[in-house]
C-alpha positions as CSV (number, residue, x, y, z in Angstrom):
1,X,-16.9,6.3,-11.3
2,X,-13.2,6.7,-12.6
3,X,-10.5,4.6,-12.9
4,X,-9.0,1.5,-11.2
5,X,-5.5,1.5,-9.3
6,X,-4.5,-1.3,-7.1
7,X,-2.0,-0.6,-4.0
8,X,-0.3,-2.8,-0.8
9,X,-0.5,-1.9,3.0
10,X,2.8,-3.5,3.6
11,X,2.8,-4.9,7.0
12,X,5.2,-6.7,9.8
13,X,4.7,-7.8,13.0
14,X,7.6,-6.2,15.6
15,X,6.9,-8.4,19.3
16,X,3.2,-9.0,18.0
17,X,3.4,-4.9,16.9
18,X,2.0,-4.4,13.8
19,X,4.1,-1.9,11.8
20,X,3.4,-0.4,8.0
21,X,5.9,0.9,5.5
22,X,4.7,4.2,4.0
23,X,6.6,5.6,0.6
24,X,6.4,9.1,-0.3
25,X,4.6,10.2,-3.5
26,X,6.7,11.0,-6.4
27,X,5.3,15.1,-6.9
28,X,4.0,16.0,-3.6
29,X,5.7,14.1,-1.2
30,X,3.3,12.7,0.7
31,X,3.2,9.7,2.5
32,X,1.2,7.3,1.2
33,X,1.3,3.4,0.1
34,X,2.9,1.4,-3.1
35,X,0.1,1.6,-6.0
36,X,-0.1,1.5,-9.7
37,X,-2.7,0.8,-12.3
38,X,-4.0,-2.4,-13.4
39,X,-1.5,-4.6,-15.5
40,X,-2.8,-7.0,-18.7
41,X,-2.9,-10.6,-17.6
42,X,-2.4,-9.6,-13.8
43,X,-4.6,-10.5,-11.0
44,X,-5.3,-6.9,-8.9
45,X,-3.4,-8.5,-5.3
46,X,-0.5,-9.5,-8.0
47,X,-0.2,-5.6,-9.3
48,X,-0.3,-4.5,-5.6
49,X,2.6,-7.1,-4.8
50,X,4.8,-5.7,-8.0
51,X,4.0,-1.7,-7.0
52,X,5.1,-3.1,-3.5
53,X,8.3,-4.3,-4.9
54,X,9.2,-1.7,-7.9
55,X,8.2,1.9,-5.7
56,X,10.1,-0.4,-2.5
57,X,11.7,-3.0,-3.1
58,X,9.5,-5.2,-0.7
59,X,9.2,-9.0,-1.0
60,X,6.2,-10.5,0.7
61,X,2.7,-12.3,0.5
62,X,-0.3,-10.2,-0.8
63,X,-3.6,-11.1,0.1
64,X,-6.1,-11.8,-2.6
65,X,-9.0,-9.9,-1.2
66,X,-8.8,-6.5,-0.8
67,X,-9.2,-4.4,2.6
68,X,-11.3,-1.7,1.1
69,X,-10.8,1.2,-1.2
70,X,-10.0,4.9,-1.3
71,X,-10.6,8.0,-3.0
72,X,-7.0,9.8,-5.0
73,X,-7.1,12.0,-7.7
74,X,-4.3,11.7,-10.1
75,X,-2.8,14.0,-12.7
76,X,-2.3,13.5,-16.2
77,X,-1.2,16.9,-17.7
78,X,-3.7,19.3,-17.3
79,X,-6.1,16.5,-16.9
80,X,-7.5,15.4,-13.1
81,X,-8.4,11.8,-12.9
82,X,-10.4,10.4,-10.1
83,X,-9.1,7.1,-9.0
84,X,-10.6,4.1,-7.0
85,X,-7.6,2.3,-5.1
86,X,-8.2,-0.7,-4.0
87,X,-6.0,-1.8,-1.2
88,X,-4.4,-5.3,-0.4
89,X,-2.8,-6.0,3.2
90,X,0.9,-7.3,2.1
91,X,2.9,-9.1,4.9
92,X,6.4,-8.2,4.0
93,X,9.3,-11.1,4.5
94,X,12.2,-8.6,3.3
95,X,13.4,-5.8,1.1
96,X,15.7,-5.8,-2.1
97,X,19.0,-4.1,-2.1
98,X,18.2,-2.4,-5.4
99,X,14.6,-2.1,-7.0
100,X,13.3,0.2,-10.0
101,X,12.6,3.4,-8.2
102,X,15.1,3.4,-5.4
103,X,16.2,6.4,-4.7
104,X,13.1,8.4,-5.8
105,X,10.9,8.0,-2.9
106,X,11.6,7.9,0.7
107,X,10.3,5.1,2.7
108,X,9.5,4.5,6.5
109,X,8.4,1.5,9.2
110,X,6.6,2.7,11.7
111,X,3.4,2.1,13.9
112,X,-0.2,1.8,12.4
113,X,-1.1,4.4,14.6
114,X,1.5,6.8,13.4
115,X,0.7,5.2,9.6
116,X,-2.6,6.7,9.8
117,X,-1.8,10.1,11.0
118,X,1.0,10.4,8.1
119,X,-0.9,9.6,5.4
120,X,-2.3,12.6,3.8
121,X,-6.0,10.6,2.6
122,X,-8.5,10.4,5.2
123,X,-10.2,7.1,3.5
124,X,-6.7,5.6,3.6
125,X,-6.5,6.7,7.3
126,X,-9.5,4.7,8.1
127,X,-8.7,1.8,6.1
128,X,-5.2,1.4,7.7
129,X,-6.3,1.9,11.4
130,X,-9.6,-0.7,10.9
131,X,-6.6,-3.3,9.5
132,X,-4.8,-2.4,12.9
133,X,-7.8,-2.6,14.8
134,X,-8.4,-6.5,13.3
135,X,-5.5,-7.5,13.2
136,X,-2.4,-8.9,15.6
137,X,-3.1,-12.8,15.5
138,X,-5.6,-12.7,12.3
139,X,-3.0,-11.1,10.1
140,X,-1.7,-14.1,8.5
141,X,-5.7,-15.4,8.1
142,X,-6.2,-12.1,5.6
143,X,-3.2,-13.4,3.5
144,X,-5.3,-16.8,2.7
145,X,-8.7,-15.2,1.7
């Protein structure tokens, strides 16, 4: 099957507008959401929350069930890994004015709409516009499950 990684869909609400921060991948560029590997002694939502905050600095609640999972191949060397991701909704309260990796990815708010036509993974895509599709009011009910 491949290996695990755990990411956040960082999320606000703008005048009951739901709005997603996308960071850019380190080698490619593209635009995609905080994620990392599993950590020893870490719950999965609690790895998503510390990608969240060391790739952007973001400070928020992470749900403890995840949204659903994508596909993302990974390189180690010469090697090709394929990874599952699972992928917790975060609702984001703020952002630190320093974090680990500032400074080596770029990061954007915008719409859910325009969050799923940037990111460059199709099963991402999906997942991001069904979370828009369910959310609004229920947002805060994912961050209790």
């Amino acid at each position: 099957m491949g290996k695990k990684q755990f990411a956040a869909l960082p999320f606000r609400l703008d005048n009951s507008e739901l709005h997603v921060m996308l960071i850019t991948t380190r080698r490619k560029r593209r635009w995609s959401v905080p994620k990392g590997s599993p950590m020893r002694d870490k719950q999965p939502h609690h790895t998503a929350e510390l990608e969240a905050y060391e790739e952007a600095g973001l400070i928020g609640v992470v749900a403890k069930r995840a949204l659903g999972s994508f596909k993302h191949r990974k390189r180690k060397g010469e090697r090709k890994r394929t990874m599952n991701v699972a992928v917790f909704p975060m609702k984001v309260h703020g952002q630190e004015r320093w974090w680990p990796e500032k400074g080596e990815r770029e990061a954007i708010w915008v719409s859910a709409e325009t969050a799923a036509r940037l990111v460059h993974k199709a099963q991402l895509r999906r997942l991001i516009s069904r979370f828009a599709a369910r959310t609004g009011r229920s947002a805060s009910t994912l961050l209790t499950g």
